[in-house]
C-alpha positions in Angstrom: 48.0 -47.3 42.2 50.8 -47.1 39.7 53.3 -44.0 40.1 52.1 -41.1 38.2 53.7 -38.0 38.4 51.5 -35.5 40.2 50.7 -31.9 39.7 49.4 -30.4 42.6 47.8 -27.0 42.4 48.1 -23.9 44.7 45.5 -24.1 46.9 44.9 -20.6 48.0 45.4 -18.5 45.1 42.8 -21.5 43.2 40.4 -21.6 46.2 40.1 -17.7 46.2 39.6 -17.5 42.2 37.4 -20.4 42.4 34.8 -20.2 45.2 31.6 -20.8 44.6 30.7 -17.6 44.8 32.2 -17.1 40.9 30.3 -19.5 39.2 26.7 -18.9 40.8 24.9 -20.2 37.5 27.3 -23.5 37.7 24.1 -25.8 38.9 21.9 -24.4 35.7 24.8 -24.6 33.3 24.7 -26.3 30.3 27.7 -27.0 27.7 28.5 -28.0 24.2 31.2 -30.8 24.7 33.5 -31.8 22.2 31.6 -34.4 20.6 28.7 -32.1 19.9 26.6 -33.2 22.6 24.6 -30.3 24.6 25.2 -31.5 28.5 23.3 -30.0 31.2 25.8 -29.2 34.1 23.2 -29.4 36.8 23.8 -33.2 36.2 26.5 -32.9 38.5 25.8 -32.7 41.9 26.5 -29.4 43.5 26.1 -29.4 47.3 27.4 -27.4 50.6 30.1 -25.4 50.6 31.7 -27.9 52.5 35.5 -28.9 51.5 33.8 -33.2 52.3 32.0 -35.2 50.0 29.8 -36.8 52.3 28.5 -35.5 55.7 30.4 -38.3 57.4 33.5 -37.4 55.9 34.5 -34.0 57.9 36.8 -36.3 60.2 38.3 -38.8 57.7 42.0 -38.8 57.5 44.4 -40.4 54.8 46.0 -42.4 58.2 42.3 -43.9 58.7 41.2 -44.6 54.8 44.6 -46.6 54.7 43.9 -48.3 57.7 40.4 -49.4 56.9 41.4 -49.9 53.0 42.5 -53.7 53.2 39.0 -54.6 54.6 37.2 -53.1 51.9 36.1 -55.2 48.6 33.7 -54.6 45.5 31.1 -57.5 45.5 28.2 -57.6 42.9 28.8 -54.1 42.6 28.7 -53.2 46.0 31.2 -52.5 48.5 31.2 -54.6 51.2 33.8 -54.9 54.6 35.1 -58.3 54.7 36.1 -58.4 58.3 33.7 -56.3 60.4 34.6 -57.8 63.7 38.5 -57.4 62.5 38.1 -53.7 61.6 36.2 -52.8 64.7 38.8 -54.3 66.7 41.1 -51.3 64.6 39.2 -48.3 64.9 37.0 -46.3 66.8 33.4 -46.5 66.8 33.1 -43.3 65.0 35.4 -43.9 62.5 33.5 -47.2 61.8 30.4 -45.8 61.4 32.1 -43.0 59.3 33.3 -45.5 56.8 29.9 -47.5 56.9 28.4 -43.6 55.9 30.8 -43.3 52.9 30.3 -46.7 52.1 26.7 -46.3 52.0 26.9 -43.6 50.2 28.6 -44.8 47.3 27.1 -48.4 47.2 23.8 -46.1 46.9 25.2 -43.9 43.9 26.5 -47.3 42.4 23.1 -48.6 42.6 21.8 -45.8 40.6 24.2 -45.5 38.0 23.2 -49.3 37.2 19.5 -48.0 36.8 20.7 -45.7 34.5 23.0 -47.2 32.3 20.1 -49.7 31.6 17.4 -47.4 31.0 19.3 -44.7 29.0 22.1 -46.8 27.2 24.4 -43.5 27.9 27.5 -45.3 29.1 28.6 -48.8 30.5 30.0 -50.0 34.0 32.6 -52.4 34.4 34.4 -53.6 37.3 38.5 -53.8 37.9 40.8 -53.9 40.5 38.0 -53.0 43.3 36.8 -49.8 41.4 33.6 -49.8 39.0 34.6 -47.7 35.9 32.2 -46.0 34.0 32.9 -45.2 30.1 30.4 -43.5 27.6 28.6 -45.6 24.7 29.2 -43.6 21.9 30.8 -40.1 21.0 34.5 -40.7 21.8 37.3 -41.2 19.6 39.2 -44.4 19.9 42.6 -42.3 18.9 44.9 -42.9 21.3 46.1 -39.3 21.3 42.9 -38.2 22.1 42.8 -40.6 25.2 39.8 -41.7 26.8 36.6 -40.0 28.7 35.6 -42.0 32.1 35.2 -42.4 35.6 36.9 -44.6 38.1 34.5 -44.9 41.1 36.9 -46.2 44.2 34.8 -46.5 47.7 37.7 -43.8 48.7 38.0 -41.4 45.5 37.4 -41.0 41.9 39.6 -40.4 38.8 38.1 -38.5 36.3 39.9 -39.1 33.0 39.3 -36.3 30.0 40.0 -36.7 26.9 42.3 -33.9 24.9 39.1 -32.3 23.5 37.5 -32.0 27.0 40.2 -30.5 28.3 40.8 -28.0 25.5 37.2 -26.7 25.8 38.0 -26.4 29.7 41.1 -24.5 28.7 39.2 -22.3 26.4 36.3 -21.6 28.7 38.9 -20.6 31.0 38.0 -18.9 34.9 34.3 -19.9 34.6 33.6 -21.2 31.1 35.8 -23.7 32.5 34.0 -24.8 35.1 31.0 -25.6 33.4 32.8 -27.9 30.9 34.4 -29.8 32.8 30.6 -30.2 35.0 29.5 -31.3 31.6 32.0 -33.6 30.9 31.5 -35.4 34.7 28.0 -35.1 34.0 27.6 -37.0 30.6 29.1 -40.1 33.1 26.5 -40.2 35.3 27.9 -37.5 38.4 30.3 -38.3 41.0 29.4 -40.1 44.3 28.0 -37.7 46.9 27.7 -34.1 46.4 30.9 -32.4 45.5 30.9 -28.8 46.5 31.4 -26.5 43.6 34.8 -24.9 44.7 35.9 -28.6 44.3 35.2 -28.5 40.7 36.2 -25.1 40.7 39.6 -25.8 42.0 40.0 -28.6 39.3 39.1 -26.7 36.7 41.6 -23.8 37.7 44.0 -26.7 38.2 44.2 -27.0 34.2 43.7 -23.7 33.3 46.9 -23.0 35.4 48.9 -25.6 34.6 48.6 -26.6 31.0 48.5 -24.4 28.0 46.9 -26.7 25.4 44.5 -29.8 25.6 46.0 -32.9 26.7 44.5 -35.8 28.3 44.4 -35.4 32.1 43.1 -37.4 34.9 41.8 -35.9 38.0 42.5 -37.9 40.7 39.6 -36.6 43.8 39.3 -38.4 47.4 36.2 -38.0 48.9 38.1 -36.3 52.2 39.2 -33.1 51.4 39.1 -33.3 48.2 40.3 -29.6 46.9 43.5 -30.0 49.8 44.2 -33.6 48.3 43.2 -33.6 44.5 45.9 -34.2 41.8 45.6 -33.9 38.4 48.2 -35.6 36.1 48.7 -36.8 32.1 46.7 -39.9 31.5 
């Protein structure tokens, strides 16, 4: 990754505006983006309170997911370890079959994003750099002021770009108004991998509403270990 500069957020005060608890109705939501399009929040998936992404997540550390990073490579649009034998001779048992969990996990959202994007036409996969971007077929600008809409997909973490007029109607929607935009905005892509818990996408939301006063576009940078301790969100 290039160097960005990062804004990180204050965990506590954002956790504690942001629980799930204040945006019960998050999962029915339903918002008017931007571009006019009515998206259904629910699209997003909303699981456990949990601070993980995936249930074999809960022990993942930054020290592991660098270790095991080398071994990792997007084939055919799945994510594959080149060098089992290698990487088990590196970890732990546990932590391999973690990995093989997240893995599987992606590889299976991957999978049906690709059903999708043929059946509905609503946005386009492309590969680069090991990640499998996904970008919407129609309804965004091309200015580059407005920047662009999309989701990097990492076996590791996602970066959710949003453009200046998703990010205004998340500044406008503000405490929970907010929330729900930006669920619509990661929704229209096709959801995240795993279920992200809802103070997640809380805490990114208040992340903006904190931090920036008009619309602007952002990228939220989300691993898929502790994501609301490690999420960044920084100018695209």
């Amino acid at each position: 990754m290039s160097k960005k500069k990062f804004k990180k957020y204050s965990s506590i005060g954002l956790v504690a505006l942001f629980t799930v608890a204040s945006f019960p109705g998050l999962s029915n939501a339903s918002s008017i983006n931007g571009f006019g399009e009515n998206v259904s929040a629910n699209t997003v998936a909303i699981g456990s309170h949990s601070d993980s992404v995936f249930n074999g997540t809960a022990n993942l550390s930054e020290e592991l997911v660098n270790k095991v990073d080398p071994f990792i490579n997007l084939v055919d649009g799945e994510y594959i370890i080149s060098n089992k034998e290698e990487l088990q001779a590196k970890i732990t048992s546990t932590e391999f079959k973690q990995i093989n969990e997240v893995l599987n996990e992606v590889n299976s959202h991957l999978k049906q994003l690709k059903i999708e994007s043929e059946k509905y036409n609503k946005y386009t996969l492309q590969t680069k750099d090991n990640a499998v971007i996904v970008t919407p077929n129609k309804g965004i600008t091309t200015a580059s002021k407005e920047g662009r809409r999309g989701i990097e997909i990492h076996w590791n973490h996602v970066e959710i770009y949003l453009t200046k007029t998703d990010v205004g109607a998340i500044l406008k929607g503000g405490a929970s108004g907010g929330t729900a935009a930006l669920g619509a905005a990661i929704g229209s892509l096709g959801q995240l991998p795993g279920a992200i818990a809802g103070a997640a996408i809380g805490a990114a939301a208040g992340t903006i509403v904190n931090e920036y006063v008009k619309g602007v576009p952002l990228v939220i940078y989300m691993p898929y270990w502790k994501p609301i301790d490690n999420m960044k969100v920084y100018r695209q």
